[in-house]
C-alpha positions in Angstrom: 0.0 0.0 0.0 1.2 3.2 -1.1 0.2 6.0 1.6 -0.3 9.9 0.1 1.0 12.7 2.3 -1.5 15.7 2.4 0.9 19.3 3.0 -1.2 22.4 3.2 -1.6 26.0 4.3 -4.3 28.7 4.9 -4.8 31.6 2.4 -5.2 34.8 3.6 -4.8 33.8 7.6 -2.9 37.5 8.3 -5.7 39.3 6.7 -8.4 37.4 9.0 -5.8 37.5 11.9 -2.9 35.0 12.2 -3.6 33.9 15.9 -7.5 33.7 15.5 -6.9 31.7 12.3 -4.3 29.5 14.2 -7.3 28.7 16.6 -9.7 27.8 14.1 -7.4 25.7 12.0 -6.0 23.9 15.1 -9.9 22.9 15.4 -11.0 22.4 12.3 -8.0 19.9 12.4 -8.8 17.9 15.5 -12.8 17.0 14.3 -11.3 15.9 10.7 -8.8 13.7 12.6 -11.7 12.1 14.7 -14.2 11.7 11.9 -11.1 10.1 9.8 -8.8 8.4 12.2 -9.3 4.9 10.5 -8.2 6.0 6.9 -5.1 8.4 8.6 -2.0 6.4 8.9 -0.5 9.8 11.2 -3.0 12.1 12.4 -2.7 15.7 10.6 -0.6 18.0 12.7 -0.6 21.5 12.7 2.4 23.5 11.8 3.7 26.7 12.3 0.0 28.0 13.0 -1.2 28.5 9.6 -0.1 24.9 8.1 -0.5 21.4 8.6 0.6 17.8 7.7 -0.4 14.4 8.1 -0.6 10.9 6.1 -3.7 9.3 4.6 -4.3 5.7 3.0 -4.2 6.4 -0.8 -8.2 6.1 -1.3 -11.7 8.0 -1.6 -10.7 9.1 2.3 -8.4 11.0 1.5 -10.3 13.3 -0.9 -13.1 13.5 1.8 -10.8 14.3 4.7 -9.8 17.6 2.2 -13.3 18.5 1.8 -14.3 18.4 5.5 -11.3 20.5 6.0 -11.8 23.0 3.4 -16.0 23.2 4.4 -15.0 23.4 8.0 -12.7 26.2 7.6 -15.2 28.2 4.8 -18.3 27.2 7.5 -16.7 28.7 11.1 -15.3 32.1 9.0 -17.9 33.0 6.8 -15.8 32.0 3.5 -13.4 34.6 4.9 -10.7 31.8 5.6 -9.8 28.8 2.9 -7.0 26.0 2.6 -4.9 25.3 -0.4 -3.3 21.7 -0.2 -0.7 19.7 -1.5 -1.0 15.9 -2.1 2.1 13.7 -2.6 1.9 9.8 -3.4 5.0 7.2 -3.2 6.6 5.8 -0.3 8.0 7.1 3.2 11.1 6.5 4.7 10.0 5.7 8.7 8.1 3.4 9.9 5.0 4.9 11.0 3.8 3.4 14.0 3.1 5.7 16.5 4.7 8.8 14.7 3.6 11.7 16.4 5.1 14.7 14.6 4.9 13.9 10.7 7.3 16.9 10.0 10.1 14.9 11.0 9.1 12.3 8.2 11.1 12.3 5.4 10.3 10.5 1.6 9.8 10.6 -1.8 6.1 11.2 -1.1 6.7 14.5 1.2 8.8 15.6 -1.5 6.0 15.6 -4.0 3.3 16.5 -1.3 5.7 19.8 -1.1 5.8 20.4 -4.9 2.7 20.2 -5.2 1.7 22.3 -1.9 4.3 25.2 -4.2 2.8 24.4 -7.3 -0.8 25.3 -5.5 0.8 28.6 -4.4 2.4 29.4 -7.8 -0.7 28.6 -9.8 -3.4 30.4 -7.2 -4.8 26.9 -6.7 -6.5 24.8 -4.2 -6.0 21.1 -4.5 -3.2 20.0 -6.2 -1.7 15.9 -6.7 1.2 14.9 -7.5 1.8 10.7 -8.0 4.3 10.8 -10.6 2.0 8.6 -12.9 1.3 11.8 -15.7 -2.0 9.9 -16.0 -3.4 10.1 -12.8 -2.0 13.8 -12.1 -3.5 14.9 -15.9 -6.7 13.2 -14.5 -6.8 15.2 -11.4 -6.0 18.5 -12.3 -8.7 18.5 -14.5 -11.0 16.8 -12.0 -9.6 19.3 -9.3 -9.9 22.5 -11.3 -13.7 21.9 -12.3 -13.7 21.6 -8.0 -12.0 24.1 -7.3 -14.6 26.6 -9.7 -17.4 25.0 -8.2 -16.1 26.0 -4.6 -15.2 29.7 -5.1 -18.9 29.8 -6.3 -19.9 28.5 -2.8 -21.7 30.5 -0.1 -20.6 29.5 3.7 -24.6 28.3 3.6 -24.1 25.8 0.5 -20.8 24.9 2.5 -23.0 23.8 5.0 -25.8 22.0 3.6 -22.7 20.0 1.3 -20.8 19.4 4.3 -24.5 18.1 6.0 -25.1 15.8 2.8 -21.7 14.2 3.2 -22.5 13.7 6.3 -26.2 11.8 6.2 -25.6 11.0 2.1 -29.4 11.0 1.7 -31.2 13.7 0.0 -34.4 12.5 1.7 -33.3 12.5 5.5 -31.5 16.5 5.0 -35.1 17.5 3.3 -36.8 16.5 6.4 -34.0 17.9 8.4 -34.5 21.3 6.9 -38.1 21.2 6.5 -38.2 21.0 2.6 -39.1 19.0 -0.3 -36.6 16.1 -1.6 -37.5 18.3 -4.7 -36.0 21.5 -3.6 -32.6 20.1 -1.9 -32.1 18.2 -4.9 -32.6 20.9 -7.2 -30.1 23.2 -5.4 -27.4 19.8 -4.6 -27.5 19.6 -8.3 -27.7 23.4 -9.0 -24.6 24.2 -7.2 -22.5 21.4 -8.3 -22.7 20.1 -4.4 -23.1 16.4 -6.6 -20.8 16.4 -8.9 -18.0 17.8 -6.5 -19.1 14.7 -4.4 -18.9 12.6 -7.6 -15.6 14.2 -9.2 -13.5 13.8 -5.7 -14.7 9.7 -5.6 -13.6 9.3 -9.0 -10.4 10.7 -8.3 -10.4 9.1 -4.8 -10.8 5.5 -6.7 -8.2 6.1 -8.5 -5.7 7.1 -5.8 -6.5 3.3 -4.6 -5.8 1.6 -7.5 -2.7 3.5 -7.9 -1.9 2.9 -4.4 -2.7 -0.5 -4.4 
């Protein structure tokens, strides 16, 4: 099994305020490791304040644990604070057992994790992989950039009701939740893309795993 490293930062954390965003990444961090312990092979750590690291199984998981990150941070600042990230596939050096600061890691998949996390900053992007199969990356950046233009087109509420829907995965039990006709959450799921984000990040996710083996 090949593992994928996920490196990333916050954009814009001075302009919100570098110690309030520290907070709210620091928390945003410790519900995504709960919800996703089984699929982390090293919990993500927070770095510096404003970055963080940690090691995922190659897989559908991973993809998820990057949008419950990125709808946490959007949902507790109003879309006033966002993530970019940096994914990195191929193996690690260290055993990783019990590893508690994944900074101290070393491997040819933080190396990519970090070229990609630059590549993100370079190109003004959010979500960036790089495997070295040109397949698989060509197949996700095109994936990842019909994402990413979905996203920036996201209210903190659509955040919300996306981040809900992952959460229950049935349209019929978040109508009755919000008082509302299957009709109408289905209509704006599929209006705003909230579907084929969800679609686009399995796909991708799939074929992480295969790749990964």
């Amino acid at each position: 099994m090949t593992p994928v490293v996920l490196s990333g930062d916050l954009v814009a954390s001075r302009a919100y305020g570098a110690d309030k965003a520290a907070r709210v990444l620091s928390e945003v961090v410790n519900q995504v490791n709960a919800r996703f312990s089984e699929a982390l092979l090293v919990p993500l750590d927070v770095i510096q304040g404003d970055a963080f690291q940690g090691v995922a199984v190659a897989g559908p998981d991973a993809l998820a644990l990057v949008f419950r990150l990125q709808g946490g941070l959007v949902g507790r600042t109003g879309g006033r604070l966002r993530s970019r990230f940096g994914l990195g596939l191929g193996a690690i050096d260290q055993e990783l057992a019990n590893v508690e600061d994944p900074s101290l890691l070393t491997g040819p998949a933080f190396v990519a994790a970090a070229k990609a996390l630059a590549r993100a900053r370079k190109e003004r992007r959010q979500l960036v992989l790089q495997s070295g199969r040109p397949d698989l990356d060509a197949a996700a950046d095109g994936t990842f950039g019909l994402v990413e233009f979905v996203w920036k087109r996201w209210s903190a509420e659509v955040w919300r009701r996306a981040l809900r829907y992952d959460e229950v995965a049935d349209i019929g039990t978040l109508a009755e939740e919000l008082g509302v006709s299957y009709q109408a959450v289905h209509k704006q799921l599929h209006g705003r893309g909230v579907l084929a984000v969800r679609a686009g990040l399995a796909g991708v996710g799939a074929l992480l795993k295969e790749v990964g083996g």
